[in-house]
C-alpha positions in Angstrom: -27.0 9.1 -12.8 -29.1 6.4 -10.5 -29.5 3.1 -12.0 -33.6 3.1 -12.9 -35.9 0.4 -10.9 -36.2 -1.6 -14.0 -32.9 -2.6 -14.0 -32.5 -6.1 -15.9 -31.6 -8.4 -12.9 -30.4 -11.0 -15.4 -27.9 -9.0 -16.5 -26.7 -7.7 -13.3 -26.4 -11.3 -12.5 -24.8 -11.7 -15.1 -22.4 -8.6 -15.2 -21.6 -10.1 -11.2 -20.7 -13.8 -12.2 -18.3 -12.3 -15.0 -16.5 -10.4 -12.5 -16.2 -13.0 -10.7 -14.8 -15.2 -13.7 -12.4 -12.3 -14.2 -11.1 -12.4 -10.5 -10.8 -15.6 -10.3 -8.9 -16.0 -13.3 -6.6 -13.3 -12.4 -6.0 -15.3 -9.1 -7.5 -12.8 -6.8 -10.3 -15.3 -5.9 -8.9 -18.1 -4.3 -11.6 -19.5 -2.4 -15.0 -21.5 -2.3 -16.2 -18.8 0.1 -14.9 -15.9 -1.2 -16.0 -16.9 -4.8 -19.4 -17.2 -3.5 -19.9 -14.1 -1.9 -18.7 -12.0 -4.6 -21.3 -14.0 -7.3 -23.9 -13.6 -4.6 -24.1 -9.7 -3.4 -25.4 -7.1 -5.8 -22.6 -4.8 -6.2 -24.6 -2.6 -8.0 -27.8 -2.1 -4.8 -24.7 -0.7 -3.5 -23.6 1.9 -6.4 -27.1 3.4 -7.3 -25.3 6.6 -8.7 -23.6 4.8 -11.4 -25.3 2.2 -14.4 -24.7 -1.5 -13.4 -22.2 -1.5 -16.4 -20.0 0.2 -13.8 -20.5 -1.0 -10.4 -19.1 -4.3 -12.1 -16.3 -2.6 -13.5 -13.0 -3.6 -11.8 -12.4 -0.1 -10.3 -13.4 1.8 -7.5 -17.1 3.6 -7.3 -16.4 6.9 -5.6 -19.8 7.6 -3.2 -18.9 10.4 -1.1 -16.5 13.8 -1.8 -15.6 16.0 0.1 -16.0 20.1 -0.5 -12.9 20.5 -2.8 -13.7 17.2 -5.0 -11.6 15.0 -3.2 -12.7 11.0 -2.5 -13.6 10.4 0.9 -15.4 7.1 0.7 -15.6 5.2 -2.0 -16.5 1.6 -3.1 -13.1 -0.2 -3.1 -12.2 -2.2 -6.5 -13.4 -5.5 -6.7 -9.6 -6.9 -6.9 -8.2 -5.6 -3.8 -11.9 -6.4 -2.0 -11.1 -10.0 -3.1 -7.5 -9.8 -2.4 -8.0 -8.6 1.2 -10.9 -10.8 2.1 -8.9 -13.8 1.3 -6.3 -12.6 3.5 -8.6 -12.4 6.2 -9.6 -15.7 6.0 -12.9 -15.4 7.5 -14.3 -18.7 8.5 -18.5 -19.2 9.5 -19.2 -18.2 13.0 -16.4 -15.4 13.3 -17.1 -12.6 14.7 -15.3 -9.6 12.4 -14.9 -6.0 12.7 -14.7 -3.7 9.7 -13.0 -0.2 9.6 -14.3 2.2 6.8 -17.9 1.8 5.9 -20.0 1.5 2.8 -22.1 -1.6 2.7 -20.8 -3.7 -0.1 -17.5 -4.9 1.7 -20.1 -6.0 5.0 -22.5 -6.9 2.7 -19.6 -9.7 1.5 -18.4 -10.3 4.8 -21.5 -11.5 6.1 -21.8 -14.3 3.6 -18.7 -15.4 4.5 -19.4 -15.9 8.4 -23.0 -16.9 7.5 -25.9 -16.9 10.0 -23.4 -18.3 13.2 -21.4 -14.9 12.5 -21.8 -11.5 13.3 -20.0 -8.2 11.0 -19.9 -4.9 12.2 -19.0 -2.4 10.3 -17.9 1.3 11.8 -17.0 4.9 9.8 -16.5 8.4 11.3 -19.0 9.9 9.0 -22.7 9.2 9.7 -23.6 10.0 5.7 -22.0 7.3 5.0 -23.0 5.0 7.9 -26.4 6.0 7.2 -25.7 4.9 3.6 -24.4 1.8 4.4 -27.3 1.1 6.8 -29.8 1.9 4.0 -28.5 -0.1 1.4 -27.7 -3.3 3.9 -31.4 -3.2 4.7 -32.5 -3.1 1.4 -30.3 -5.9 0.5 -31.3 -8.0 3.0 -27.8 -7.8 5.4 -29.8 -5.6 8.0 -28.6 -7.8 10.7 -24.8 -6.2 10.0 -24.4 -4.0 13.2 -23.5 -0.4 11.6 -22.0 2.2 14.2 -21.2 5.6 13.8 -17.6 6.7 15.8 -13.8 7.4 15.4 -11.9 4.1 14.9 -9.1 5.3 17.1 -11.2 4.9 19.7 -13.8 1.9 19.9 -16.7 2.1 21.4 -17.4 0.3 25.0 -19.2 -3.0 24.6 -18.4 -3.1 20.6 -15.7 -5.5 21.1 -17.2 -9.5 21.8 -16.0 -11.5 24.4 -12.6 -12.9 23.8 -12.3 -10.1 20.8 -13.0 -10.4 17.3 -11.6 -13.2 15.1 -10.6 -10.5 12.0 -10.3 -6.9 11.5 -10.7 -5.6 8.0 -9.4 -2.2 7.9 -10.9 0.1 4.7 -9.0 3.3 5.0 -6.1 4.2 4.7 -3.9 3.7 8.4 -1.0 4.8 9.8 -1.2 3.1 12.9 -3.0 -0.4 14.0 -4.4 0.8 17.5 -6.3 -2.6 17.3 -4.6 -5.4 18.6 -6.4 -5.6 21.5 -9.5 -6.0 20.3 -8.4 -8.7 17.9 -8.3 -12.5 19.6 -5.3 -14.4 19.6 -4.8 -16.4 16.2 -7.3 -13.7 14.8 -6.0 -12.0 11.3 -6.3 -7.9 10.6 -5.7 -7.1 7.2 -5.5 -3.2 6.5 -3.8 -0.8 4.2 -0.4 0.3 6.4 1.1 3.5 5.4 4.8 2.9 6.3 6.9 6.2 5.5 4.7 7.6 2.8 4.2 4.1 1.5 1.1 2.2 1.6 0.5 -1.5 1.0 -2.5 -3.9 2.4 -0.8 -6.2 4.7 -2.0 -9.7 6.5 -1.4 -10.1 10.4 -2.3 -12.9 12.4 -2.0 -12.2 16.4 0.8 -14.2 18.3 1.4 -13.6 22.0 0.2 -10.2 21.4 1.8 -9.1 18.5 0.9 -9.1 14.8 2.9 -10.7 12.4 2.8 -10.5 8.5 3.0 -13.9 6.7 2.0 -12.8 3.0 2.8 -10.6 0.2 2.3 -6.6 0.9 -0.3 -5.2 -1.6 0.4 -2.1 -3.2 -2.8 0.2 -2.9 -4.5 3.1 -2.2 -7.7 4.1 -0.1 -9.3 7.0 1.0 -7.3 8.3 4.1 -8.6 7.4 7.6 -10.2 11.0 9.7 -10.3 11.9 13.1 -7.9 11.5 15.8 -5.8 8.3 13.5 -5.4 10.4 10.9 -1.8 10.7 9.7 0.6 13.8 9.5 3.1 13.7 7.0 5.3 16.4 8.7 6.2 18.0 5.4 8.4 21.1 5.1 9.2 23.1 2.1 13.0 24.2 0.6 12.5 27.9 0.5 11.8 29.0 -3.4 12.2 25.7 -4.7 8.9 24.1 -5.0 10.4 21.2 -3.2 8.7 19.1 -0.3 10.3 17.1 1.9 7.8 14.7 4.0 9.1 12.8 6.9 6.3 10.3 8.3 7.8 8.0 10.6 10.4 10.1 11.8 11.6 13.2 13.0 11.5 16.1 10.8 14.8 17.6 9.9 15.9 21.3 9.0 15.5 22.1 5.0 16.0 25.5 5.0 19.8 25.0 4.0 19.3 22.8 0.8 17.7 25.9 -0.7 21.2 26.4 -2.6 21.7 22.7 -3.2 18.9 22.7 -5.5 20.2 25.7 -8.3 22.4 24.0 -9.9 22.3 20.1 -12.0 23.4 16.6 -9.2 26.2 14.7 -9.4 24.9 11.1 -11.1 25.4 7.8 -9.1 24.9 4.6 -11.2 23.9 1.6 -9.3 24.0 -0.8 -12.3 20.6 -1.7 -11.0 17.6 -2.6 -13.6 13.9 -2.3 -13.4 11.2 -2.9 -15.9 9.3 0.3 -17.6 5.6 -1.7 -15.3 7.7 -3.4 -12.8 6.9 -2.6 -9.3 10.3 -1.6 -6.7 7.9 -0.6 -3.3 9.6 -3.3 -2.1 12.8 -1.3 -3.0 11.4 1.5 -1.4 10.5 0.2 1.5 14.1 -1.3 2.6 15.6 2.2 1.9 13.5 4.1 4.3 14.4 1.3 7.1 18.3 1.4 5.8 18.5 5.2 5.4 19.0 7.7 8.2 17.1 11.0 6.9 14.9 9.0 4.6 11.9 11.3 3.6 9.8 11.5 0.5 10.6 14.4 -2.1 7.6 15.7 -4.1 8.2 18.9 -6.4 5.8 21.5 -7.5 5.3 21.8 -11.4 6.4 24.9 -11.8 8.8 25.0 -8.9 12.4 27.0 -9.6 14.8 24.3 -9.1 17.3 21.8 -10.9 15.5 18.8 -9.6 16.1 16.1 -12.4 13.0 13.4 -13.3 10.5 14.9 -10.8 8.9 12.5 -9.5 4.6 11.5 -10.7 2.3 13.8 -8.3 1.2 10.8 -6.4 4.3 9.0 -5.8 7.2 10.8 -4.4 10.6 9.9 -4.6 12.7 8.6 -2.0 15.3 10.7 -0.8 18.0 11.2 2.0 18.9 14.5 3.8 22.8 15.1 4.7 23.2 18.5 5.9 23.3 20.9 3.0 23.4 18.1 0.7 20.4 15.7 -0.5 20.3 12.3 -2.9 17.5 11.5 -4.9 16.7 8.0 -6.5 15.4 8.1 -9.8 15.6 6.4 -12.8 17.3 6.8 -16.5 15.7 4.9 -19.7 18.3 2.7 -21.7 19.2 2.3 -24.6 17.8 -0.6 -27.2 14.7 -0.9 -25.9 12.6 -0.8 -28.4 10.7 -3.3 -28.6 8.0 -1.6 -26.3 9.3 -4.0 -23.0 11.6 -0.6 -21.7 14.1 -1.3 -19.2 15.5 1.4 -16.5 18.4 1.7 -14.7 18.2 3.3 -10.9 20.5 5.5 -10.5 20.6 8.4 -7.4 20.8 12.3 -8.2 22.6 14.0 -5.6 22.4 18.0 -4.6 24.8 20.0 -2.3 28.5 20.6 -1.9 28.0 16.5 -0.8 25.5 15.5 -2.8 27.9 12.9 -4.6 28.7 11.6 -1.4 24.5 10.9 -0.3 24.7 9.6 -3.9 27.1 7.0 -3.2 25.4 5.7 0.0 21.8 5.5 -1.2 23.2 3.5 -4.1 25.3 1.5 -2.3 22.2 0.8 0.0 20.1 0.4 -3.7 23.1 -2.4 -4.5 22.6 -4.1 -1.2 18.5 -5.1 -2.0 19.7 -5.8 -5.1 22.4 -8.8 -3.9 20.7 -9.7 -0.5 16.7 -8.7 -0.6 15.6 -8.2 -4.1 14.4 -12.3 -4.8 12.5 -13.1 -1.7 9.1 -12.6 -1.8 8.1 -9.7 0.9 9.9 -9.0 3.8 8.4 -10.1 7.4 6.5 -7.3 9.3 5.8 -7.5 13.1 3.7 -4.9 15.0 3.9 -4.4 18.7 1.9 -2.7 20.8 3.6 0.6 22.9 2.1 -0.4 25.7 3.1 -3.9 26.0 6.0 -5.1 28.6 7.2 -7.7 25.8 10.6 -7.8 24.0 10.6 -5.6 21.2 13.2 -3.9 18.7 15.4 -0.9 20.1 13.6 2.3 18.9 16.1 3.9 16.0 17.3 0.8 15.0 17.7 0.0 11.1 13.8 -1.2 9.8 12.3 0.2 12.8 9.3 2.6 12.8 7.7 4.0 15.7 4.5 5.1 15.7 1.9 6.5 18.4 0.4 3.1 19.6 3.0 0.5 18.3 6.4 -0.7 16.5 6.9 -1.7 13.0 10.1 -4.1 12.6 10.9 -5.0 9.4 13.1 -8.0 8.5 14.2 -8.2 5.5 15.2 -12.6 4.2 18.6 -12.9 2.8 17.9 -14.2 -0.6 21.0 -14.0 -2.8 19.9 -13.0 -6.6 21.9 -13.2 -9.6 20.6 -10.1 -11.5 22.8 -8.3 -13.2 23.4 -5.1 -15.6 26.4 -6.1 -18.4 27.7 -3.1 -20.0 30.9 -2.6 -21.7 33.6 -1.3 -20.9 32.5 2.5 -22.0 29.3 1.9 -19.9 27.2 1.5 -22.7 24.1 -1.1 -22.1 24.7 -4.8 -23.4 22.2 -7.4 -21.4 20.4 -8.0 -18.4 20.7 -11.1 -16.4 17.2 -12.3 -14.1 17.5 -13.3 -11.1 16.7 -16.5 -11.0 15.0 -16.3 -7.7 12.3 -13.8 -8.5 9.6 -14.7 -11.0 9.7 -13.6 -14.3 7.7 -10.3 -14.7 6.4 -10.9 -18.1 6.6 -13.9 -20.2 9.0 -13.6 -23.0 11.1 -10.8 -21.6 14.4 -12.3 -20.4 16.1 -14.6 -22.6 18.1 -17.5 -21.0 22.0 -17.7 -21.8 23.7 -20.7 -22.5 27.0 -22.0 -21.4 29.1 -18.9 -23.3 
């Protein structure tokens, strides 16, 4: 459907300033600049395809699919747009680079730098640079530079002088091949895929490095093309239906869990609790820097195998290979919960003649976050460059990820947490104790104990 001519620009205006109120309120909009960009650029000159009612929607707007239905470029959702632009913290008269074309997120941009500034915006695919070109025109952002190439390799004379002052990255990335183009003190912000995991992250550049100095983002974009496009290195258990996908390291052998997965796990309890909406990426995260053999388990529908709580389509579960033997985490549902707020317990599922014994390690591991990780904030990221004769981290140490054109060390604060699982002494569920650390997920849910 394309939004007729005659669309009421009053309500469009209107529709924009209450998205804004929304984002605001929600405390994705945390600045002057930002605030005013978003009540300023019509979304919806952007999202002809779709009524105005829904290009100020809080969601994406898919524009471009590729041949079997799939999302290859889309309008991102006005949240994470916010989210990421205020991690950016563009200032007037940077010069800023985005990654992933469309218009819109430019179109924003170049508010925020104003007339001293200068945007431009790159994508692989010339539909949709062509798009974004069209519609920034029309809009009145024609002086945002639009250029057609492959990310992974910028084009000569793109980069100013003294390099840009932010990268915004809209795709999906498993590598930042960018520092050099970025200036010292200059902030990227892009969605990171870091073992099958994908959060937007902040950097700002020190002394040639980038360094993380906000909460990660859980989110998901269309996946960057050409030559930085990721490989997930996935290999299949023979007549299982089980995939195992190892993305920042080496592949192992699967062949021989074949037999592992006919018959029910072994059950390790970790005495570890999670709300039923509660995000644990976090959680995830630290395991596939703590666990030799991480890789993410995925499991076909109707795949012959004992695999216990298969894991959603979209998310796969972490999991650990040891030999013939492979652990699992998943989750079990308590009991007296009913009053809609459920409450999990992670607990690991282990497969092979030493299954139980993977079991025991990834919970142990689980146990760890818990006591020492699980209250402080985010964890610190630092990227460096391959090619760069600095100190960095040993390759194969714990948290470490190499990729093709840089190292990801993670560190991980030391926050000790009180959280705890009370059972009695047949197991059976009794209360939860909060850290006190951590924020309270939802208001109302924990109660506070007194002195007994």
């Amino acid at each position: 459907m394309t939004t007729p001519p005659t669309t009421d620009l009053d309500e469009a205006r209107a529709l924009r300033h209450q998205l804004a109120d929304h984002l605001a309120e929600a405390g994705h909009i945390r600045s002057p600049g930002v605030d005013e960009a978003l009540r300023t650029v019509p979304r919806h000159a952007f999202a002809p395809e779709v009524p105005v009612q829904k290009a100020y929607a809080n969601d994406i707007v898919a524009t471009r699919h590729s041949d079997d239905g799939g999302i290859i470029s889309s309008i991102s959702a006005p949240w994470l747009q916010a989210d990421m632009l205020e991690a950016a913290r563009i200032q007037p008269g940077h010069r800023v680079l985005e990654i992933g074309s469309g218009g819109y997120n430019a179109a924003l941009i170049a508010e925020l730098v104003g007339p001293t500034g200068s945007v431009t915006t790159l994508d692989i695919d010339p539909a949709v640079t062509d798009r974004a070109t069209r519609f920034l025109a029309q809009t009145g952002y024609d002086h945002v530079h639009v250029v057609t190439a492959d990310a992974e390799h910028l084009p000569a004379g793109i980069v100013p002088d003294g390099g840009f002052d932010a990268i915004l990255v809209t795709v999906e990335t498993w590598d930042l091949p960018w520092i050099d183009a970025l200036t010292d003190g200059g902030r990227l912000v892009a969605p990171l895929r870091l073992h099958g995991y994908h959060w937007a992250i902040g950097f700002t550049k020190r002394d040639g490095a980038l360094l993380s100095d906000e909460p990660l983002i859980v989110c998901g974009f269309v996946a960057m093309q050409g030559d930085g496009a990721w490989n997930a290195n996935q290999r299949t258990v023979p007549g299982t239906g089980v995939h195992l996908s190892w993305e920042d390291r080496t592949p192992m052998p699967v062949d021989q869990l074949a037999p592992a997965l006919t018959r029910e796990p072994s059950v390790a309890h970790t005495h570890v609790t999670i709300g039923g909406q509660e995000p644990f990426d976090t959680l995830t995260l630290y395991l596939a820097g703590a666990l030799p053999g991480f890789c993410r388990l995925s499991v076909d529908p109707d795949g012959d195998n004992e695999v216990l709580n298969p894991p959603p389509k979209h998310w796969p579960a972490a999991a650990i290979v040891r030999g013939a033997s492979l652990a699992q985490l998943a989750t079990e549902r308590l009991s007296g919960c009913d009053d809609g707020n459920d409450l999990y317990e992670f607990v690991v599922h282990g497969y092979g003649p030493h299954g139980h014994l993977a079991a025991k390690e990834m919970a142990e591991q689980v146990q760890h976050w818990q006591r020492n990780h699980r209250a402080a904030i985010c964890p610190r990221i630092t990227i460096h460059p391959l090619d760069n004769n600095s100190p960095t981290p040993a390759t194969g140490a714990p948290h470490v990820f190499v990729k093709k054109h840089t190292l990801v060390a993670i560190d991980w604060p030391t926050i000790p947490g009180t959280a705890a699982l009370l059972t009695d002494d047949d197991g059976r569920y009794l209360l939860h104790l909060r850290s006190a650390n951590k924020p309270i997920w939802r208001p109302g849910r924990w109660a506070l104990l007194g002195v007994h």
